[in-house]
C-alpha positions as CSV (number, residue, x, y, z in Angstrom):
1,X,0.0,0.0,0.0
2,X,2.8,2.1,0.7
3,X,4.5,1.6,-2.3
4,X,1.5,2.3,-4.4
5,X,1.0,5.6,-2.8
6,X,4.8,6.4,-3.1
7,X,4.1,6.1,-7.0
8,X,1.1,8.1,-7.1
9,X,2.5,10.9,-5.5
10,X,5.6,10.7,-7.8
11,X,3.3,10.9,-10.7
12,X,1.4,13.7,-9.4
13,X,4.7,15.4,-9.4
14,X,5.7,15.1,-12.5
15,X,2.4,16.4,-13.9
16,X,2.7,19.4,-11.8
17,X,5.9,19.8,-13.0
18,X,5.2,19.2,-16.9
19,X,2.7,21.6,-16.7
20,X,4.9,24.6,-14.4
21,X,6.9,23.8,-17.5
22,X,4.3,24.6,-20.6
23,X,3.0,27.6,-18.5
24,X,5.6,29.5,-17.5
25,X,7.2,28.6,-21.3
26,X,6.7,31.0,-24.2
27,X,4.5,29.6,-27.1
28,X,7.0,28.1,-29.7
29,X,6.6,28.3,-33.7
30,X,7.9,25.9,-36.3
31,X,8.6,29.1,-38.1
32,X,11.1,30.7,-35.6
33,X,13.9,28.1,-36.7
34,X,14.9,27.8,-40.2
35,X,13.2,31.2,-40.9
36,X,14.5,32.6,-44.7
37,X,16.0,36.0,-43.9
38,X,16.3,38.4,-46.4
39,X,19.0,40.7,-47.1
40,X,20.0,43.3,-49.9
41,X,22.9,42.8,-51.4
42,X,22.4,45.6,-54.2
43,X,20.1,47.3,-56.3
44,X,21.9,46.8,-59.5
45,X,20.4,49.0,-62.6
46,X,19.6,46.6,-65.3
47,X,18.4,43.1,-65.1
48,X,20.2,40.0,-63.3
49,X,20.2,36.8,-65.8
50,X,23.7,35.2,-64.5
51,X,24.5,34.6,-60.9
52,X,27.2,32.4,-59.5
53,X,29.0,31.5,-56.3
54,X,32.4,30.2,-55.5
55,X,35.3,31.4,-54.4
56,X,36.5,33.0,-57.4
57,X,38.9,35.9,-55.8
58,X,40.6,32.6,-54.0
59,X,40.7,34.4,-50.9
60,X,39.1,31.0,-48.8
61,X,35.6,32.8,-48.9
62,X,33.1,32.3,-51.5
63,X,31.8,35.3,-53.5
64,X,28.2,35.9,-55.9
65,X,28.9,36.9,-58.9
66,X,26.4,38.3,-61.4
67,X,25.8,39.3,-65.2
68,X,23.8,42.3,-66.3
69,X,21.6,42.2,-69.1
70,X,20.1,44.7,-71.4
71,X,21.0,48.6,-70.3
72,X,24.5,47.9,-68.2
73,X,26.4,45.1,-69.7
74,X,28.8,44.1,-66.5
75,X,30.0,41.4,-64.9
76,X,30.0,42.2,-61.2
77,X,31.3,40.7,-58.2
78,X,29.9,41.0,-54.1
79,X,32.0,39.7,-51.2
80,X,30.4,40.3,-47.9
81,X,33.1,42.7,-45.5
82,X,32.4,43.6,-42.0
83,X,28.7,42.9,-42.3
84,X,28.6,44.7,-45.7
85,X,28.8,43.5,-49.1
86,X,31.4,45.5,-51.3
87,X,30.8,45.6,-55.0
88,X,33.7,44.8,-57.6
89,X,33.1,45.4,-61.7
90,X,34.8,42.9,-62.9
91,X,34.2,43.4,-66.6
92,X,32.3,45.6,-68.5
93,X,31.1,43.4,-71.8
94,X,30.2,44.2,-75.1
95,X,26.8,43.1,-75.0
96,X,24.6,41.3,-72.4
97,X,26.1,38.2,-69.5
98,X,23.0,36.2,-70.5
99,X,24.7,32.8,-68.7
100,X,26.9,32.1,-66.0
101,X,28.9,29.5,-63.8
102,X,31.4,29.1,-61.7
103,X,33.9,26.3,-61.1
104,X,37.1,25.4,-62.3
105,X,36.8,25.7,-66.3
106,X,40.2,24.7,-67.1
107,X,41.5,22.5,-64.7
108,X,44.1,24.2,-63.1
109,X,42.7,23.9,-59.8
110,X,41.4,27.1,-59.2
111,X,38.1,28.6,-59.2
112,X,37.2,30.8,-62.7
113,X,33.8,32.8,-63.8
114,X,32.6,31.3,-67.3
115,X,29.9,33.5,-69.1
116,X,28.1,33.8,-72.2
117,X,28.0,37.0,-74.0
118,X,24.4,37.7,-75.9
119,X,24.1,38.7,-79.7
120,X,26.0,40.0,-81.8
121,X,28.8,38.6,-80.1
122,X,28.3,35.2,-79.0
123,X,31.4,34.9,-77.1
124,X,32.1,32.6,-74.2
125,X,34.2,34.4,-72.1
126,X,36.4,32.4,-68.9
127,X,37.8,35.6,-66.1
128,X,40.0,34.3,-63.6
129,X,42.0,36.0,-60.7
130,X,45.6,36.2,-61.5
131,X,48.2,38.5,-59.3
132,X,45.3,41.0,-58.0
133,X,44.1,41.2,-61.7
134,X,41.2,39.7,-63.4
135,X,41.7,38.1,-66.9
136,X,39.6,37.2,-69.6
137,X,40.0,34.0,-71.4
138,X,38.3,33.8,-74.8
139,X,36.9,30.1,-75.2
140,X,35.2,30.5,-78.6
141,X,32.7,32.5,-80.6
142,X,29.8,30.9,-81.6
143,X,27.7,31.5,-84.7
144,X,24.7,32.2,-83.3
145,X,23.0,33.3,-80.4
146,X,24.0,30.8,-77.2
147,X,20.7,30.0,-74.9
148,X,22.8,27.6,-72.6
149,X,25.4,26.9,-70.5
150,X,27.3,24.2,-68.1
151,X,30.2,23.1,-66.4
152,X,31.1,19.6,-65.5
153,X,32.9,16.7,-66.7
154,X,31.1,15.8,-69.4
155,X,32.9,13.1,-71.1
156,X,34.2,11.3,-67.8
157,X,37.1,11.8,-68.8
158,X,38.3,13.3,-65.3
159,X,38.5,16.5,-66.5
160,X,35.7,19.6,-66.7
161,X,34.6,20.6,-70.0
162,X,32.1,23.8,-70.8
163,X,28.7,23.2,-72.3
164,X,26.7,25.0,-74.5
165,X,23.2,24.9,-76.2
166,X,23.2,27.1,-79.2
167,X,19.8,28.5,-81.1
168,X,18.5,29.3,-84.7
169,X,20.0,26.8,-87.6
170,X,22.6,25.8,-85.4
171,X,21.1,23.8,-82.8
172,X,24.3,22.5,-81.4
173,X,25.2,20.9,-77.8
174,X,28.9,21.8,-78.1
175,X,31.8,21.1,-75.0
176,X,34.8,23.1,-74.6
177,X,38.1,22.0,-73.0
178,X,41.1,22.9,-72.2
179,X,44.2,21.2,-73.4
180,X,46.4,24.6,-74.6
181,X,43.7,25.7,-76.5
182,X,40.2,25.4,-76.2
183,X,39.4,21.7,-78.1
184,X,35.7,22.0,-79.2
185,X,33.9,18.7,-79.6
186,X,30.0,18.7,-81.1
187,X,28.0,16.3,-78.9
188,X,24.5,16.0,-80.8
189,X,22.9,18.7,-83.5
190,X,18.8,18.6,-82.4
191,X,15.9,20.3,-84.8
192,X,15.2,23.4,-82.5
193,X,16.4,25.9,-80.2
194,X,19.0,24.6,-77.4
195,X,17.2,25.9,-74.5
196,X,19.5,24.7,-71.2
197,X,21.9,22.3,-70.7
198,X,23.2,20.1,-67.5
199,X,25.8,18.0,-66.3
200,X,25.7,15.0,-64.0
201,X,24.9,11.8,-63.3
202,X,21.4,11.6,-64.1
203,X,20.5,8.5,-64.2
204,X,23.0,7.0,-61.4
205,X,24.8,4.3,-63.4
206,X,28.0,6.3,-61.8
207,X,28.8,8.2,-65.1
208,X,28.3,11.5,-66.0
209,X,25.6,12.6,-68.6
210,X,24.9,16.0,-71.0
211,X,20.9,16.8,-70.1
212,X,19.5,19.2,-72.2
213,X,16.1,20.6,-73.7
214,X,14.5,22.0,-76.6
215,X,11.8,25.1,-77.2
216,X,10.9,27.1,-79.5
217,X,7.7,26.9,-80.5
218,X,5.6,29.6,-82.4
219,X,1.9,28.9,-83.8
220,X,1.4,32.6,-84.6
221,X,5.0,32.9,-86.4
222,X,5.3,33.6,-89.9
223,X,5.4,30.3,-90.8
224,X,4.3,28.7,-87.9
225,X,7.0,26.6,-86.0
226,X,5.4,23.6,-84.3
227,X,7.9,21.2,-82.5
228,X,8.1,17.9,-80.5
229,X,9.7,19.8,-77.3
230,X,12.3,17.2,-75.5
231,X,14.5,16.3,-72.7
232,X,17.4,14.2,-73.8
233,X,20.5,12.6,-71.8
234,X,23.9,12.2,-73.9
235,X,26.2,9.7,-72.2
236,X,29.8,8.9,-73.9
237,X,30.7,5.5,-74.5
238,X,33.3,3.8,-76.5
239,X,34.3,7.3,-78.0
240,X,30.6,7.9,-79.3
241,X,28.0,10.2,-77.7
242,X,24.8,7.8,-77.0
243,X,21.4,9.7,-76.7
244,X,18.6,8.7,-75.0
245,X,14.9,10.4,-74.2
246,X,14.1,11.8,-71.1
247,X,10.8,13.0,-71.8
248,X,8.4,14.7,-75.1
249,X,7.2,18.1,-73.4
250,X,5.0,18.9,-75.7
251,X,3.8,22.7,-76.6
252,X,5.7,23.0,-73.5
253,X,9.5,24.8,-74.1
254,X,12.3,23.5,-71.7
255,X,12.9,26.9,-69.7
256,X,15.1,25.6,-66.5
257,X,17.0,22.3,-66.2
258,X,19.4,20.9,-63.0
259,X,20.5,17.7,-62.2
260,X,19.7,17.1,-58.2
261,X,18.2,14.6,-55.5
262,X,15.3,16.9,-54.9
263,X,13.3,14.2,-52.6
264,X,15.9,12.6,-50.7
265,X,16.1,9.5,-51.6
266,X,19.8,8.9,-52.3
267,X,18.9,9.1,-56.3
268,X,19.6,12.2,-58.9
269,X,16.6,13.4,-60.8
270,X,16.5,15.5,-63.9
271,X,14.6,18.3,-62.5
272,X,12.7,20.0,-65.6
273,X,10.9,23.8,-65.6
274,X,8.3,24.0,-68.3
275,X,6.5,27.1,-69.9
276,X,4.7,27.9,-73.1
277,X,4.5,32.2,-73.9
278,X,1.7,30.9,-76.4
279,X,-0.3,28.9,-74.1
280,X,0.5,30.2,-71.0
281,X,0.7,26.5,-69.3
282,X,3.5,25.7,-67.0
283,X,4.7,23.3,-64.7
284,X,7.7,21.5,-63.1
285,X,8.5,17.8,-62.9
286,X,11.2,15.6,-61.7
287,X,12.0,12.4,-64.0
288,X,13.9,9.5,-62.6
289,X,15.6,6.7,-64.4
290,X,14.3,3.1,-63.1
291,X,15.5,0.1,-64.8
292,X,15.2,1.0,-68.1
293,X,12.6,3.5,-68.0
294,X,12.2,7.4,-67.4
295,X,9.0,8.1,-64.5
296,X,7.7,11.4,-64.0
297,X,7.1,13.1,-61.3
């Protein structure tokens, strides 16, 4: 008997104490931890279509770097100093910074800023941080108009390559690398407009593929252009470039691309951003490589 009342009066302790607890505690939301903070860097004058970061000053801190398009054609650099960021003009282009990346282009171990430059130009430009000056590296001039751009190791050969998706009659997936010169290899020509490329392992066989998508189309052009949007993978094997179909997307163009594990589950997924100016439809879907076969998500 005495036992059992030692243990009731234990418990009714611990409830008085649970519940001194909750009272005198202030309510708690899931949204105090983990809460997005915003904070502004800059308000730059012109439109922001290329942003990187990386530690391309190769100081030991990473830096965002941006490209401005349309009115101020610059390629800009923000490093955050005493609890302000300080603004660097790294370049100021010919025409717009429509792409950007940042990683180490040419494999010398260091961290470099690749960039597209816009039309007339259609340059791919590489800057990297030499001796407290920044220099700019032609890697090639396209003949049209270049939509895309990426950095990996394309070919699995051990080595990064640059990536680029062109437009117009062109339609080339083309990789840079750099051996000397700039060695240009053509990976596939496709019947439309290069929208955005990727690099990775898409389809986790361990190898390293070339994702990209087509747009382009325009019912109320002059003739009308009407496509079979897709979503491709380019793997090499055995010296050839093998291509293999992601996904048809329809009236849909191929406006966003990256190779990622999005839901966690150990796996890479071709992450796809779909819009139509036309149609005004537009979505976003993950596709993931099973056996044999592409599911969407």
């Amino acid at each position: 008997m005495s036992q059992l009342k030692s243990i009731l009066v234990f418990v009714m302790l611990f409830v008085s104490l649970l519940f001194g607890i909750l009272e005198c505690s202030e309510p708690v939301s899931a949204d105090i931890q983990g809460d997005w903070v915003e904070e502004l860097m800059r308000d730059v004058p012109t439109n922001i279509f290329g942003i990187g970061i990386g530690d391309v000053d190769h100081d030991g801190h990473n830096e965002v770097v941006v490209g401005m398009y349309i009115t101020t054609n610059e390629l800009r650099m923000y490093k955050k100093q005493d609890g302000l960021w300080k603004e660097t003009i790294i370049a100021d282009t010919p025409t717009s910074v429509e792409n950007l990346v940042v990683g180490d282009a040419d494999n010398d171990g260091a961290t470099e800023i690749v960039c597209t430059i816009t039309t007339p130009t259609n340059e791919v430009r590489m800057y990297e941080y030499e001796s407290g000056v920044w220099v700019q590296n032609l890697i090639t001039t396209a003949p049209v108009h270049i939509l895309s751009l990426a950095l990996g190791d394309a070919d699995n050969d051990g080595l990064n390559e640059v990536v680029i998706g062109l437009v117009n009659t062109t339609n080339d997936v083309r990789a840079y690398r750099k051996s000397g010169a700039w060695l240009e290899e053509n990976i596939t020509d496709v019947n439309f407009d290069v929208t955005r490329v990727a690099v990775g392992d898409a389809d986790n066989d361990g190898a390293n593929e070339v994702i990209m998508g087509m747009g382009g189309n325009n019912p109320f052009g002059f003739p009308p252009v009407y496509i079979s949007n897709e979503v491709r993978a380019y793997e090499k094997s055995g010296g050839f470039w093998l291509e293999e179909n992601i996904t048809d997307t329809g009236n849909l163009d191929v406006n966003s691309l990256v190779i990622g594990d999005p839901d966690g589950d150990g796996k890479n997924e071709v992450c796809v951003g779909r819009y139509s100016i036309w149609t005004g439809g537009s979505d976003a879907q993950t596709h993931e490589k099973k056996g044999a076969t592409w599911f969407v998500e």
